[in-house]
C-alpha positions as CSV (number, residue, x, y, z in Angstrom):
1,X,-11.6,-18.5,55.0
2,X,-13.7,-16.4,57.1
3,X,-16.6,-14.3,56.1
4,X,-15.1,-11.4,57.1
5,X,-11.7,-12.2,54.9
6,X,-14.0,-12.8,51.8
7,X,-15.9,-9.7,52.1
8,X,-12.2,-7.9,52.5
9,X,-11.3,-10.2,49.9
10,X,-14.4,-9.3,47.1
11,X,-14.7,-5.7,48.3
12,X,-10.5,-5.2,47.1
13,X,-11.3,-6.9,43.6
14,X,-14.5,-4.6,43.4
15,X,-12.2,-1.6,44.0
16,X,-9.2,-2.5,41.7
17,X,-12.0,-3.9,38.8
18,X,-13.7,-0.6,39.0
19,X,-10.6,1.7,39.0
20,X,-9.4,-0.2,35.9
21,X,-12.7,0.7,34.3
22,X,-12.2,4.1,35.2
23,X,-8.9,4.3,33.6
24,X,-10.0,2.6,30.6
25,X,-13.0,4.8,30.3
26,X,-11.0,7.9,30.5
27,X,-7.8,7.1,28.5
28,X,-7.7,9.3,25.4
29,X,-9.3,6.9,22.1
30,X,-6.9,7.0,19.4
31,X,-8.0,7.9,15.5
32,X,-6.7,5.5,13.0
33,X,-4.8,7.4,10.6
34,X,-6.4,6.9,7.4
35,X,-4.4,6.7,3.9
36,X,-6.8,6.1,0.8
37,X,-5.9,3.3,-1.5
38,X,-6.8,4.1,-5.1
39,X,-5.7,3.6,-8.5
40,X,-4.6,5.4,-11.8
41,X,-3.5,4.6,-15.1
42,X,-0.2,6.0,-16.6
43,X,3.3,5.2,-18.2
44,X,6.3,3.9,-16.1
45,X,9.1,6.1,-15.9
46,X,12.5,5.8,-14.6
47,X,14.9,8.7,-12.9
48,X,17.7,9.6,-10.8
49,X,19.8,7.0,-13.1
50,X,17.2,4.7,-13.3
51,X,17.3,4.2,-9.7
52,X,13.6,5.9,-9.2
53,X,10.0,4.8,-10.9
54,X,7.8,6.7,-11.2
55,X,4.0,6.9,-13.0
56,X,3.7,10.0,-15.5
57,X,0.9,11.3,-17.9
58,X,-1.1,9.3,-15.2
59,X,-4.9,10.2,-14.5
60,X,-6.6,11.6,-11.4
61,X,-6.2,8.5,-8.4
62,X,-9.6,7.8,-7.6
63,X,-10.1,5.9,-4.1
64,X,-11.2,2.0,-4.7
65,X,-11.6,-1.0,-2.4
66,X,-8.4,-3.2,-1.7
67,X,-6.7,-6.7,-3.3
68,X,-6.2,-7.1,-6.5
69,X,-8.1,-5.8,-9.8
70,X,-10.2,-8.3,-11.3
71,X,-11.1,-8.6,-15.0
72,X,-14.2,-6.4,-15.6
73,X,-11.7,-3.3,-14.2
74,X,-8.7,-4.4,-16.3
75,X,-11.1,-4.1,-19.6
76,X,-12.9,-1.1,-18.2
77,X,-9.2,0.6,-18.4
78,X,-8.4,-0.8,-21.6
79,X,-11.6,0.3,-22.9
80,X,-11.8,3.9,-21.4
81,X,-8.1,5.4,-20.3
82,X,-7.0,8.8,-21.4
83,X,-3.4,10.3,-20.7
84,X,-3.6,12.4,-17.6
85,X,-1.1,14.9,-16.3
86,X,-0.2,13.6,-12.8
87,X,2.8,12.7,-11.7
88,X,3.6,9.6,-8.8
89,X,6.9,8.6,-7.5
90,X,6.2,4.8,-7.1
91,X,7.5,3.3,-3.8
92,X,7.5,-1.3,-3.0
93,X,8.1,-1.3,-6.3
94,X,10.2,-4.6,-6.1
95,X,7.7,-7.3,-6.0
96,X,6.6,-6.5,-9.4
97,X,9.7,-5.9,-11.8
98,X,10.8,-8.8,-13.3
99,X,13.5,-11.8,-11.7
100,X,16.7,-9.4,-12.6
101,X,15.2,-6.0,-11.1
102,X,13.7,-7.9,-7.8
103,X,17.1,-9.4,-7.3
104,X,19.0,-6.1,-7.5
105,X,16.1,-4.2,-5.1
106,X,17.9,-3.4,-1.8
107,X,19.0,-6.2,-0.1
108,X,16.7,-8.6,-1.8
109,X,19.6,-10.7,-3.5
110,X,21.0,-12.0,0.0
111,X,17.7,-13.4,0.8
112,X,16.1,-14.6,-1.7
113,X,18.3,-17.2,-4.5
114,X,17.0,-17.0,-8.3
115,X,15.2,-19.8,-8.6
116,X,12.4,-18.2,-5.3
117,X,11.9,-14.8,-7.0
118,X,8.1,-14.0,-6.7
119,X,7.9,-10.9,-9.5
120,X,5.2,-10.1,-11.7
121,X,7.1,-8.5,-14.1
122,X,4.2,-6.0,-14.8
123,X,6.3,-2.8,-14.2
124,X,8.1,-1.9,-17.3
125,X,9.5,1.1,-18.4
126,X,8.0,2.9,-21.3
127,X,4.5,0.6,-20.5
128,X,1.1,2.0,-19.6
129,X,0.0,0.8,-16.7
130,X,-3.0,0.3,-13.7
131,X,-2.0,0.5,-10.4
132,X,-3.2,0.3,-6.9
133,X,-1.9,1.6,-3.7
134,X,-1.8,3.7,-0.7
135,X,-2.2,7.5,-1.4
136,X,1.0,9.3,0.2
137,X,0.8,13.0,-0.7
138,X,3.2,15.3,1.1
139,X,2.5,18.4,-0.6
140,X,5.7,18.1,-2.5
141,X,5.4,15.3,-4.0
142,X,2.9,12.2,-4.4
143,X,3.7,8.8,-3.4
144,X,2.2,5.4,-4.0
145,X,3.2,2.3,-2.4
146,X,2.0,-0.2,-4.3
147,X,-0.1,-3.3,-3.8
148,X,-1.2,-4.3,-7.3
149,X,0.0,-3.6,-11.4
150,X,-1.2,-4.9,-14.4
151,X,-0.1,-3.7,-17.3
152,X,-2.2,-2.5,-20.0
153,X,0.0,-1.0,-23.2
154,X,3.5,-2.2,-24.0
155,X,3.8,1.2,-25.2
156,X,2.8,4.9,-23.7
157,X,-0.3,6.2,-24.6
């Protein structure tokens, strides 16, 4: 290769390298949308023929970190909750009703045979319970899709 064709050569790369930079620099960024995850206390509920769950008497969500809840926030709950008066319509509900309610989620039952069911069981109708999820609220009606329940009453306090 002649000096000449690896000037050409490195002067072309130079060119392309800096226009990509350019473009880079001047796309538009884009904002992560940000949903809150938080949790609340309240009793399970079922509606539109049981079909529906839902989280009533349930206290104000307050925004917390993510995974699961360990121990000292379980007691804290136990310790401290008070009815509220907010109302969620809880959505990924399936992963923690028990074996029967997984099964009979969606399509759930031509995927997954009896003996692989991976439910926790902890949401039951009539309990109180703490969840966690992500914050949906359209204005209408408040959402969340949950990551984590435990259950804290077999009744509704």
């Amino acid at each position: 290769m002649t000096n000449r064709t690896a000037f050409s050569f490195a002067l072309a790369i130079g060119i392309l390298s800096s226009a990509a930079l350019d473009a880079q620099n001047s796309a538009p960024t884009k904002t992560k949308a940000k949903v809150d995850i938080v949790q609340t206390v309240g009793c399970v509920s079922r509606r539109d023929g049981g079909s529906a769950w839902w989280l009533t008497r349930a206290s104000a969500p307050t925004v917390t970190r993510e995974g699961v809840f360990n121990r000292a926030e379980i007691d804290d709950v136990k310790k401290t909750s008070v009815a509220g008066t907010r109302e969620f319509h809880l959505i990924g509900v399936a992963d923690f009703l028990d074996a029967e309610g997984l099964l009979h989620s969606g399509d759930r039952a031509q995927f997954t045979k009896t003996d692989q069911v991976n439910a926790t069981g902890e949401l039951r109708e009539g309990h109180t319970v703490l969840v966690k999820g992500l914050l949906i609220d359209s204005g209408t009606e408040s959402r969340i899709n949950l990551t984590a329940v435990v259950g804290i009453a077999d009744t509704c306090r």
